[in-house]
DOZA-342787 format. One line per 4 residues: their letters; for each residue x, y, z of N, C-alpha, C. Coordinates in steps of 0.05 Angstrom, whole numbers, plus 32768, in hexadecimal, padded with zeros to 4 digits. Each point is the difference from the previous one (the first is absolute). Layout:
N
A> X/Y/Z/X/Y/Z/X/Y/Z | ...
***
This chain:
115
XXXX> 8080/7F4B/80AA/7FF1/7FFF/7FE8/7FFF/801B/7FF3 | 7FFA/7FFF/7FE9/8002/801A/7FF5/7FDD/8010/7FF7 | 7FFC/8017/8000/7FED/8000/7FF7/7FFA/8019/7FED | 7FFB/7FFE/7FE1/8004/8011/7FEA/7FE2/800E/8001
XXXX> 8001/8015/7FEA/7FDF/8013/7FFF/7FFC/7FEE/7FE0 | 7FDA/8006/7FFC/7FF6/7FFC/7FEF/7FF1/801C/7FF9 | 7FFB/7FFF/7FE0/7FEC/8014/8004/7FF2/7FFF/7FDE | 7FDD/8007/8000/7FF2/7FF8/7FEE/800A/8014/7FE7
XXXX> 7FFC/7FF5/7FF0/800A/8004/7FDE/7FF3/7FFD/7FE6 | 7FE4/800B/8008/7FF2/7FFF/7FF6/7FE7/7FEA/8004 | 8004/7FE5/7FF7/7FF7/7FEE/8008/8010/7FE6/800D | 801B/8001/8003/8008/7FF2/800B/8013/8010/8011
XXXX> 8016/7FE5/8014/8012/800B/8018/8017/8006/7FF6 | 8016/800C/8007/801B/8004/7FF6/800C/800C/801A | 801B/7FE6/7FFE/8010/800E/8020/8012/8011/7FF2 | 8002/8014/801C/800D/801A/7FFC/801C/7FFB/8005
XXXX> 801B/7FF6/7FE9/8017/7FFF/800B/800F/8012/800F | 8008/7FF9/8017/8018/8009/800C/7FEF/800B/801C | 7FE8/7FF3/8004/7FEF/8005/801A/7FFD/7FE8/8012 | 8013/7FE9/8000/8004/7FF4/8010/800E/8003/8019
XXXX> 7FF4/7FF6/8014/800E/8008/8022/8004/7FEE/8009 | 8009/7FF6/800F/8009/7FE8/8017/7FF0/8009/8022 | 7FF1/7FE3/8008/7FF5/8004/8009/8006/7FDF/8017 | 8003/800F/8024/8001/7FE9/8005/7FE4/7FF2/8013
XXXX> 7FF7/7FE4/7FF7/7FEE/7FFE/8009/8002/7FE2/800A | 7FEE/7FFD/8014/8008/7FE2/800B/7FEE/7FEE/7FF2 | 8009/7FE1/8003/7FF2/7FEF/7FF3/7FDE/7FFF/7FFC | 7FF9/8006/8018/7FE7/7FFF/8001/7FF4/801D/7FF7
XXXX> 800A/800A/7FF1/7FF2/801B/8004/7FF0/7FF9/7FE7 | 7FE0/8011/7FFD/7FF1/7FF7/7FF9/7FFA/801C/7FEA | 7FEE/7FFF/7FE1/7FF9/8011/7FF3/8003/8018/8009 | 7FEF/800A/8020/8000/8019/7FFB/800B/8013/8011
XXXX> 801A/7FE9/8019/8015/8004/8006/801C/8010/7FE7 | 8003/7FEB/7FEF/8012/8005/7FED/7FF2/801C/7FEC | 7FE8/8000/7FFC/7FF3/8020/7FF2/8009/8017/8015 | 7FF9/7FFE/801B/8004/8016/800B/801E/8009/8006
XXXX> 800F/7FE0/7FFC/801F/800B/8000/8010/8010/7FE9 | 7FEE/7FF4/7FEC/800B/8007/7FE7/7FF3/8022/7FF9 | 7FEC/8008/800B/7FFA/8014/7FFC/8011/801A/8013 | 8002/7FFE/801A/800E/8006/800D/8022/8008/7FF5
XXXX> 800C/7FEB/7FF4/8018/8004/7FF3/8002/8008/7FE6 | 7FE3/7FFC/7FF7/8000/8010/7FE1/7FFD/8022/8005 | 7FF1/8004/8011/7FFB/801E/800A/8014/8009/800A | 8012/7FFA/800C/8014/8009/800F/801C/8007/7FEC
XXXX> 7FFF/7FEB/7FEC/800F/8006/7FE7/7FF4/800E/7FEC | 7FE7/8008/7FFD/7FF3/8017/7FEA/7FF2/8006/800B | 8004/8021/7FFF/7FF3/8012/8011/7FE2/800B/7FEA | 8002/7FF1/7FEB/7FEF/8007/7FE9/7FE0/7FEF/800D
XXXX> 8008/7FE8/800A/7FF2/7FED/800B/7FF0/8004/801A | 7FE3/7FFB/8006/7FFA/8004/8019/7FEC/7FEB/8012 | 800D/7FFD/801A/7FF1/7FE8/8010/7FE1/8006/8000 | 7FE9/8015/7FF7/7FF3/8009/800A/7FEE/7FEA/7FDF
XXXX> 800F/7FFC/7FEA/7FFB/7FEB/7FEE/7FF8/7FEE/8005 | 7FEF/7FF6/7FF4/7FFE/7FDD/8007/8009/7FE9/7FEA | 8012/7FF2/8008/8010/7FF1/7FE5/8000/7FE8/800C | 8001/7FEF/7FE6/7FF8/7FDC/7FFC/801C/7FF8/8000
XXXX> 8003/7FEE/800D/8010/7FE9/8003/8005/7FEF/7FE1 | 800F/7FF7/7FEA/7FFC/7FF9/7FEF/801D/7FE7/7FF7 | 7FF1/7FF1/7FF2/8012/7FE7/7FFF/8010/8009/7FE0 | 8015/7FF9/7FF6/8005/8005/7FE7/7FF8/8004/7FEF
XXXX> 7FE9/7FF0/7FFB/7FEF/7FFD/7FE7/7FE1/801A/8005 | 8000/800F/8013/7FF6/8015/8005/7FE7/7FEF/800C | 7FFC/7FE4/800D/7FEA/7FF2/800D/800A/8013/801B | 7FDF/800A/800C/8003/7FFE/8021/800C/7FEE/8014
XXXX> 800C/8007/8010/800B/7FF0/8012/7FEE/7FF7/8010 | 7FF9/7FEC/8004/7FED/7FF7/8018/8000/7FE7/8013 | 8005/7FE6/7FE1/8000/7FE3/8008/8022/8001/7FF2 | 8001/7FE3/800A/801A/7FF2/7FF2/7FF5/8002/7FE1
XXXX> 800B/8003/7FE2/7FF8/7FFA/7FEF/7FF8/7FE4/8002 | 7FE2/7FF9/7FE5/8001/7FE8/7FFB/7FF0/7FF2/801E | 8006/8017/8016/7FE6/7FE4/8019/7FF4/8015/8010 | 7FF2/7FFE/8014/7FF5/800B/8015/8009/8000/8017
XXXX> 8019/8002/8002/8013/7FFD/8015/8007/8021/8006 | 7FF2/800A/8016/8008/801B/8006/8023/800A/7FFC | 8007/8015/7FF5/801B/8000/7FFA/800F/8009/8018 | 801D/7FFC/7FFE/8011/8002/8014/8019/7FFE/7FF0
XXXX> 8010/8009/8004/8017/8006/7FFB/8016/7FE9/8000 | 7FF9/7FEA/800C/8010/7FEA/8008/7FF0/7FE9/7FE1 | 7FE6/800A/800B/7FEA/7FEB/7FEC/8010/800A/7FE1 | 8002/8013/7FF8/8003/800B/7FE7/801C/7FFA/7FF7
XXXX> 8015/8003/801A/8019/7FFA/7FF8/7FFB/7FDB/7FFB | 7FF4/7FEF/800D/8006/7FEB/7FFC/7FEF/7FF8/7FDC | 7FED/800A/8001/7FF3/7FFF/7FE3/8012/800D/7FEE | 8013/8017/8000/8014/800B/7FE2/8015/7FEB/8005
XXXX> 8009/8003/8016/8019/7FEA/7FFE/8014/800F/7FFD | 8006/8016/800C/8016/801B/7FF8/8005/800B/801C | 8019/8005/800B/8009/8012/8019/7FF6/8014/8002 | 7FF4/8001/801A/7FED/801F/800B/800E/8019/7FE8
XXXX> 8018/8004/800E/8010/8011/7FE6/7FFD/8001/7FE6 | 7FF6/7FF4/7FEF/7FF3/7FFC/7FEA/7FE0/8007/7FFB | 7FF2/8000/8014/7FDE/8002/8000/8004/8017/7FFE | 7FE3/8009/7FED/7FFE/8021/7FF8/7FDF/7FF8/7FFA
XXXX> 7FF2/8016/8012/7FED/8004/7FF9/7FFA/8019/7FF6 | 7FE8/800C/7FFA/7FFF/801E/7FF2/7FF4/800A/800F | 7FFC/8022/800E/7FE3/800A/8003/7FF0/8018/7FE5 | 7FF3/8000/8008/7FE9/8012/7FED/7FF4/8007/800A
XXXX> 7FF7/8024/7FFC/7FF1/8008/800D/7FE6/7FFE/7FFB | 7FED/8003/8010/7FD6/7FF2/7FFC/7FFC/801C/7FEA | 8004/8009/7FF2/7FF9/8017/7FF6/7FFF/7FF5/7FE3 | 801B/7FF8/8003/8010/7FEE/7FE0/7FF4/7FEC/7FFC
XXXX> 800A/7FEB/8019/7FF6/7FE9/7FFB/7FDD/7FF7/7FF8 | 7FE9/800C/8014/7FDD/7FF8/7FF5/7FF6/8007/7FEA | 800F/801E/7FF5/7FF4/7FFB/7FE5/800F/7FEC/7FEF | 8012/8002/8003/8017/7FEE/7FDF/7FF3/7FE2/8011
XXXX> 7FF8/7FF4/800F/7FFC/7FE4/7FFF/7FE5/8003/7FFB | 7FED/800B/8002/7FE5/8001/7FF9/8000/8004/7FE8 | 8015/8012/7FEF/7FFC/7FFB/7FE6/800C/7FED/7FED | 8015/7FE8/800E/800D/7FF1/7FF7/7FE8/7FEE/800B
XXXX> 7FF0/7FFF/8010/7FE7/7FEC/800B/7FEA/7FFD/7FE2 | 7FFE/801D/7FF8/7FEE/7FFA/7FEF/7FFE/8004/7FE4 | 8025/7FFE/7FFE/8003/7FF7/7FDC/8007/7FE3/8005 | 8001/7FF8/8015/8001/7FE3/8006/7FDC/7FEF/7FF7
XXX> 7FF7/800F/8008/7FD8/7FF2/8002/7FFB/7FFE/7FE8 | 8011/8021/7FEB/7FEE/8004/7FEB/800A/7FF6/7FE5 | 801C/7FE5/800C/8008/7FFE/7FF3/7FFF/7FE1/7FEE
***
């Protein structure tokens, strides 16, 4: 699977081209299996980057990773591939670091309320 960076832009997410890595992970590997792999290989490839960060797991559309979209089915890697319908090799999730990510969704949270 592959896994690309995000990062906040004011009030919304925007992936960072050409920061995708390949990442190998077994079926069952779970949210924060696949975060700590992906951080691990993102650090190791940018020295700009550091494990000592704390960064979100993120689905395309810049939703947290947590459940299967759409249910309450804890996520998994097997669960997710069978819900896109696309070869492991194809899956791309994002990370983002907690720095980026709590403010820009708290403020996308509340032009959402006020709107």
């Amino acid at each position: 699977m592959q896994v690309g960076r995000m990062r906040a832009v004011g009030s919304a997410f925007q992936k960072i081209r050409g920061t995708t890595v390949v990442i190998s992970v077994s079926p069952e590997a779970t949210a924060a299996v696949i975060l700590q792999l992906a951080v691990d290989k993102h650090c190791a490839c940018d020295s700009s980057l550091s494990r000592s960060t704390g960064y979100k797991l993120l689905y395309p559309d810049a939703t947290l990773v947590q459940y299967i979209p759409g249910t309450v089915e804890e996520f998994t890697l097997a669960a997710y591939k069978a819900f896109i319908g696309k070869a492991y090799s194809k899956l791309i999730l994002y990370i983002c670091s907690e720095d980026e990510y709590l403010p820009c969704k708290l403020l996308l949270t509340f032009k959402t309320l006020t709107v």
